[in-house]
NUDREN-257963 format. One line per field, with one value per residue (C-alpha): residue number from 0; x, y, z. Coordinates in nm, 3 decimals. Each point is the difference from the previous one (the first is absolute). Example, Ala and Ser with C-alpha at 12.3 -4.5 7.8 and 13.67 -1.06 7.14 Angstrom:
BEGIN
num c(0	1)
east c(1.230	0.137)
north c(-0.450	0.344)
up c(0.780	-0.066)
//
This chain:
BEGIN
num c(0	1	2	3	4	5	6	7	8	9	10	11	12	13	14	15	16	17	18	19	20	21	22	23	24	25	26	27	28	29	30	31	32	33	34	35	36	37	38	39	40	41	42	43	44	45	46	47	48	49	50	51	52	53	54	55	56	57	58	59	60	61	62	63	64	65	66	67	68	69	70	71	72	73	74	75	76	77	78	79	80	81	82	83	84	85	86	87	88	89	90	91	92	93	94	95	96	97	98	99	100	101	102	103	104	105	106	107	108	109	110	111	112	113	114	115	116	117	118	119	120	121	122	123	124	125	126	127	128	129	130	131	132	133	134	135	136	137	138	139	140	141	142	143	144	145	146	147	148	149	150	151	152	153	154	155	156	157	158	159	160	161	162	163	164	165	166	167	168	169	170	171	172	173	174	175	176	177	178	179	180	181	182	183	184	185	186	187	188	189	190	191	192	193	194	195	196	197	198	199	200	201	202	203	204	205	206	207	208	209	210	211	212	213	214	215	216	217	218	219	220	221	222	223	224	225	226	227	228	229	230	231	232	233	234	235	236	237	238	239	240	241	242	243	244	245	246	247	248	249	250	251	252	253	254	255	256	257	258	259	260	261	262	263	264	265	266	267	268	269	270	271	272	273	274	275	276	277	278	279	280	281	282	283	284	285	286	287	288	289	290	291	292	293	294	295	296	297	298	299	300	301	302	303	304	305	306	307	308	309	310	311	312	313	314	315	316)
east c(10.075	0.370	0.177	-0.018	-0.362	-0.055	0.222	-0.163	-0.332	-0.009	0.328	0.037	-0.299	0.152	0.316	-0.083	0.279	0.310	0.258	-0.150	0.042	-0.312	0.155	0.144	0.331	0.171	0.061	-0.144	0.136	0.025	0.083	0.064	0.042	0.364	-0.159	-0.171	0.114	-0.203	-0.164	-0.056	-0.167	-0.072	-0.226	-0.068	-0.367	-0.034	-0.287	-0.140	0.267	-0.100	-0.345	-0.245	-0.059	-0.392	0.071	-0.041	0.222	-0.196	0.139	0.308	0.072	-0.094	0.161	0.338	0.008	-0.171	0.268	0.335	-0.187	0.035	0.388	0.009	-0.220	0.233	0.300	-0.181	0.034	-0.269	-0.117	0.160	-0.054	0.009	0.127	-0.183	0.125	-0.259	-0.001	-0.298	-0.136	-0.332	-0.198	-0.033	-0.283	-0.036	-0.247	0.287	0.235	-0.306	-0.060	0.361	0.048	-0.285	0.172	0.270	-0.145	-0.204	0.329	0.195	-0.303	-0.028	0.374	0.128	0.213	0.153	0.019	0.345	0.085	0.084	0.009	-0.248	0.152	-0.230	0.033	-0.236	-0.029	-0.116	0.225	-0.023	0.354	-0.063	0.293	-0.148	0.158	-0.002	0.173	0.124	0.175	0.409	0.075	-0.358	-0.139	-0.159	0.241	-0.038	0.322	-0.060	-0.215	0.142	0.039	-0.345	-0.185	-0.409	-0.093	-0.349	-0.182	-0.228	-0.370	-0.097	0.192	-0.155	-0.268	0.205	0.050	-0.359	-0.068	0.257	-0.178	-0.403	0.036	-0.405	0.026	-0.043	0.158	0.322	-0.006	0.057	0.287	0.180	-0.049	0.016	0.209	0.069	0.372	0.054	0.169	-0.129	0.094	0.387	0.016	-0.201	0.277	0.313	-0.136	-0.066	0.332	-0.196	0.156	0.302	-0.087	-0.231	-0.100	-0.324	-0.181	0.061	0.068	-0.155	0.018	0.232	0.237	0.046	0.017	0.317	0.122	0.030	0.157	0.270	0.058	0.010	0.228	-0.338	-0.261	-0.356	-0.257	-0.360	-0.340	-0.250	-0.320	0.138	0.035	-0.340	-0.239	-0.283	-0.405	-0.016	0.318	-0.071	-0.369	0.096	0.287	-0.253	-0.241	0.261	0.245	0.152	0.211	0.209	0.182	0.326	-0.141	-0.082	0.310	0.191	-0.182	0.128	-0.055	-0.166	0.198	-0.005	0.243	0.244	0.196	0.204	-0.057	0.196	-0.254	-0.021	-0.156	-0.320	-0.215	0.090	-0.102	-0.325	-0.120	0.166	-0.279	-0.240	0.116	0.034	-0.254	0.210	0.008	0.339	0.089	0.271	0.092	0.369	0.292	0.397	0.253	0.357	0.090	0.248	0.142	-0.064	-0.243	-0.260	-0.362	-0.354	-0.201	-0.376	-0.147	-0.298	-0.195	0.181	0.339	0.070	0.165	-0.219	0.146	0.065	0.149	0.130	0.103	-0.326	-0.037	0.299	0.030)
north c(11.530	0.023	-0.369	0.017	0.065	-0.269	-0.306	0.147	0.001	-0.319	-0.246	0.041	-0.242	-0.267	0.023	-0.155	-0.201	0.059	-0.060	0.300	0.235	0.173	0.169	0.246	-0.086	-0.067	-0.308	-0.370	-0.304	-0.354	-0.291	-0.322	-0.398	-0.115	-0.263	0.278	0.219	0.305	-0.050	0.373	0.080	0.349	0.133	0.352	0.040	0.325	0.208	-0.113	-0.298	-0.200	0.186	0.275	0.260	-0.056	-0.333	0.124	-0.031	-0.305	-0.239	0.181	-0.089	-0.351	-0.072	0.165	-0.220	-0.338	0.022	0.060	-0.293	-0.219	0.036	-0.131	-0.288	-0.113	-0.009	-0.199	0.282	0.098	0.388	0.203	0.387	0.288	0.349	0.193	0.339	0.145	0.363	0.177	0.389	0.183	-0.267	-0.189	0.054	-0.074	-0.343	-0.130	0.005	-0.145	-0.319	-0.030	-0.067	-0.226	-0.224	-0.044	-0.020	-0.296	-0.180	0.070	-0.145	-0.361	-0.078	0.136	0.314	0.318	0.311	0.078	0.369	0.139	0.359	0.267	0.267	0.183	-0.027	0.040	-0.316	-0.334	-0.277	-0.216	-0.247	-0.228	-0.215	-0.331	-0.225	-0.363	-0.274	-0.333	-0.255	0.073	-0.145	-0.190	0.281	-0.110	0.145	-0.008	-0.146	-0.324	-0.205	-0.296	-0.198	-0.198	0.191	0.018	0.363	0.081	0.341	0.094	0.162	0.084	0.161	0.373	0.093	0.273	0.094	-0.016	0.222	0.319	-0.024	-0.039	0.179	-0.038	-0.389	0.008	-0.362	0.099	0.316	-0.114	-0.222	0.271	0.206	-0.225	-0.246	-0.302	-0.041	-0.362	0.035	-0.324	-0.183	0.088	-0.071	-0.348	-0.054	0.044	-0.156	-0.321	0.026	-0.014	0.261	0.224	0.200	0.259	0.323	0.213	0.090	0.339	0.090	-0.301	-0.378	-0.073	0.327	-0.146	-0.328	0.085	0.208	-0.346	-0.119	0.255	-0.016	-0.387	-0.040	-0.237	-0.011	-0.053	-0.177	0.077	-0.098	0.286	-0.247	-0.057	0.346	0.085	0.261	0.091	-0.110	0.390	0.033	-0.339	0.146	0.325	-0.135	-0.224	0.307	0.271	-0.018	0.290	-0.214	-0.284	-0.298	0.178	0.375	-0.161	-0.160	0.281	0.294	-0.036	0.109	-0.314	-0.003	-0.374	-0.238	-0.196	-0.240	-0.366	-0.311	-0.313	-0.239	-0.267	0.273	0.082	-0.209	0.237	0.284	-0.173	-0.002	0.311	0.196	-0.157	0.088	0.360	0.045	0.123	-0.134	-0.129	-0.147	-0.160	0.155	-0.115	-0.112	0.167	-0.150	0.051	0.084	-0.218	0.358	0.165	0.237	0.144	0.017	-0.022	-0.216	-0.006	-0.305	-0.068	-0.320	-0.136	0.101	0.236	0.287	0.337	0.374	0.149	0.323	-0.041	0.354	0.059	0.343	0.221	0.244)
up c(18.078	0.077	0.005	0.407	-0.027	-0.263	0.191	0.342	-0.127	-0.215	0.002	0.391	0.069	-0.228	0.151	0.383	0.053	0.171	-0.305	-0.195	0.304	-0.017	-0.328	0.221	-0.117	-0.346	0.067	0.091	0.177	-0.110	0.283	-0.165	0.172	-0.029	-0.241	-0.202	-0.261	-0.207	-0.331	-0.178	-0.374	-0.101	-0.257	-0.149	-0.168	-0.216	-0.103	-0.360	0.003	0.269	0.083	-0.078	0.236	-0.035	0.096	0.386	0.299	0.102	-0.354	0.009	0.409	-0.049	-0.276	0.101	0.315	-0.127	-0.302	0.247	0.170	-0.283	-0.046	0.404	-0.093	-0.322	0.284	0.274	0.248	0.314	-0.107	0.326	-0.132	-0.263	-0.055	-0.204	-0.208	-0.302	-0.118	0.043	-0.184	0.090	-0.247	0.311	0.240	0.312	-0.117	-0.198	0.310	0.187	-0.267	-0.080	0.430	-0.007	-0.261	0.157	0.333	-0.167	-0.130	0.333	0.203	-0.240	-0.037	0.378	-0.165	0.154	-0.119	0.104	-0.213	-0.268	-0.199	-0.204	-0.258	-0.219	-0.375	-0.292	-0.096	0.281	0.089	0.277	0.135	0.224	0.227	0.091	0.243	0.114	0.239	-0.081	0.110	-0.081	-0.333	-0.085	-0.249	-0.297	-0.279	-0.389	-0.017	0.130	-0.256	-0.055	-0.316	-0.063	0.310	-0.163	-0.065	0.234	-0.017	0.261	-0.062	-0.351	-0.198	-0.189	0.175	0.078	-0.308	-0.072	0.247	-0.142	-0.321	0.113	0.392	-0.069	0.059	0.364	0.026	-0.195	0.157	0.356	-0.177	-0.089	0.266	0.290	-0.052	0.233	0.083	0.069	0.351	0.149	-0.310	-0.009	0.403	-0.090	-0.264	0.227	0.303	-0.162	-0.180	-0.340	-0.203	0.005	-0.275	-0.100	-0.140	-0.025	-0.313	-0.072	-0.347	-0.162	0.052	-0.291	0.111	0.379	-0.089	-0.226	0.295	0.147	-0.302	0.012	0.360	0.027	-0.345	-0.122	-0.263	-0.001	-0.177	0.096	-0.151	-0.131	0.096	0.357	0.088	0.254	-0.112	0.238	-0.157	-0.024	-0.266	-0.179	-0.042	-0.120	-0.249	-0.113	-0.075	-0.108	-0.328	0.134	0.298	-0.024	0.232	-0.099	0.134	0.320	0.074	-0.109	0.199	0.295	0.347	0.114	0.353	-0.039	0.069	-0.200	0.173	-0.067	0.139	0.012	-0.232	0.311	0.217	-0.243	0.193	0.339	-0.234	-0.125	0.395	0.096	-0.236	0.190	0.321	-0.095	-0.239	-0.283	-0.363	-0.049	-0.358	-0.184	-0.342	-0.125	0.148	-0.007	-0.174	-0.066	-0.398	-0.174	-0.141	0.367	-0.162	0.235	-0.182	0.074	-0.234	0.016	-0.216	-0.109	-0.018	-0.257	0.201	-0.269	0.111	0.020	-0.088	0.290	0.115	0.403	0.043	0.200	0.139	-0.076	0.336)
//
């Protein structure tokens, strides 16, 4: 199929609102609320990088979307629409375009998204881009600059089971972790409309990696312990069982798509019942504070409070 056949045949349905056009044009529309303003994250996923071709349109849709969906969650932001560009060769049949527009159909339908556009070329090699965007409120965006000097450290979820689920894709529960994440849009809205954080980033490259993104960004250090850090039953069972995977592996894999956000210490209590109320794990695991020599570091400590090896550089894109 020609690119007009392809969008005609199997974006056109996604794209039913009036922004996007029809797709008939090359271009979208994007009204905002005087009080609003546009959140926007991009992110590229390439063949035998980010994904194998094998791993079907289906995995690959969902977690292109539910991953762009994450970086709106870490900024507080209501998910509005997408574009959508990928390059595409005759390796692709016809049921790869049909489970590849079922995933996304799947993610549009759950978090109220709209296709809006995008762009095919053909090249040997896959990749897929996808533009995500998001409304606010002007100027309330949770940013990774704004932790504040003795703000607690909390991490939502557990932290690996994505990781678990690159290496052993046979694991059905680490599978679906990895694959389908669960971008934690309800809990960055919670977080700015009760004025409980103003900071936050998703986990991406690896817990220790982001976490010094926040370092950098806020001129702060961090000191977090290794035994508060949450691991799911299924990870604490299977490092328990295997010699092969350790605490450090976990919280260094990466692509998690939790969050990691700051908290004034008086508010912890407001945290404590906002996991109730939306039925996420939310957990405490350091605090930030500001370095006599204004270094910026993670430290992970043990137990003891000895300080553990670490390497923050996370994934290197």
């Amino acid at each position: 199929m020609n690119e007009f056949e392809l969008i005609n045949k199997f974006f056109k349905p996604l794209a039913t609102s009036k922004e996007s056009f029809g797709l008939t044009d090359d271009v979208a529309k994007i009204s905002l609320e005087p009080d609003e303003e546009l959140i926007i994250s991009k992110d590229l996923l390439a063949q035998d990088t980010h994904f194998l071709k094998e791993d079907g349109g289906y995995k690959i849709a969902k977690k292109a979307l539910l991953s762009n969906l994450s970086d709106l969650a870490s900024s507080g932001s209501t998910p509005f629409g997408y574009m959508l560009g990928f390059s595409k060769n005759d390796t692709l049949t016809h049921k790869f375009y049909e489970d590849f527009t079922q995933g996304l159909k799947e993610v549009q339908d759950e978090y109220d998204l709209k296709l809006l556009g995008g762009d095919t070329i053909r090249s040997k090699t896959l990749t897929f881009s996808i533009t995500i965007f998001g409304k606010i409120k002007k100027g309330s965006a949770l940013l990774r600059k704004n932790a504040k000097n003795g703000d607690s450290i909390y991490v939502s979820g557990y932290i690996g089971d994505s990781y678990l689920g690159l290496k052993n894709k046979t694991n059905k529960y680490f599978h679906d972790k990895h694959f389908f994440p669960s971008p934690r849009i309800k809990l960055g809205q919670e977080l700015l409309k009760n004025n409980l954080s103003s900071c936050a980033i998703d986990i991406s490259d690896g817990l220790l990696a982001d976490l010094n993104h926040i370092c950098i960004s806020s001129n702060l250090s961090a000191k977090i312990q290794l035994d508060d850090i949450p691991f799911s039953k299924e990870a604490q069972t299977l490092l328990y069982t295997s010699k092969k995977t350790s605490k450090l592996d976990l919280i260094a894999g990466g692509e998690d798509f939790e969050l990691i956000f700051s908290i004034n210490k008086d508010s912890e209590e407001q945290i404590n019942q906002l996991a109730k109320k939306i039925k996420i794990n939310l957990t405490k695991i350091g605090e930030f504070y500001l370095d006599k020599e204004a270094n910026t570091k993670v430290d992970l400590l043990d137990s003891k409070n000895n300080k553990i090896k670490t390497n923050t550089d996370g994934y290197i894109h």
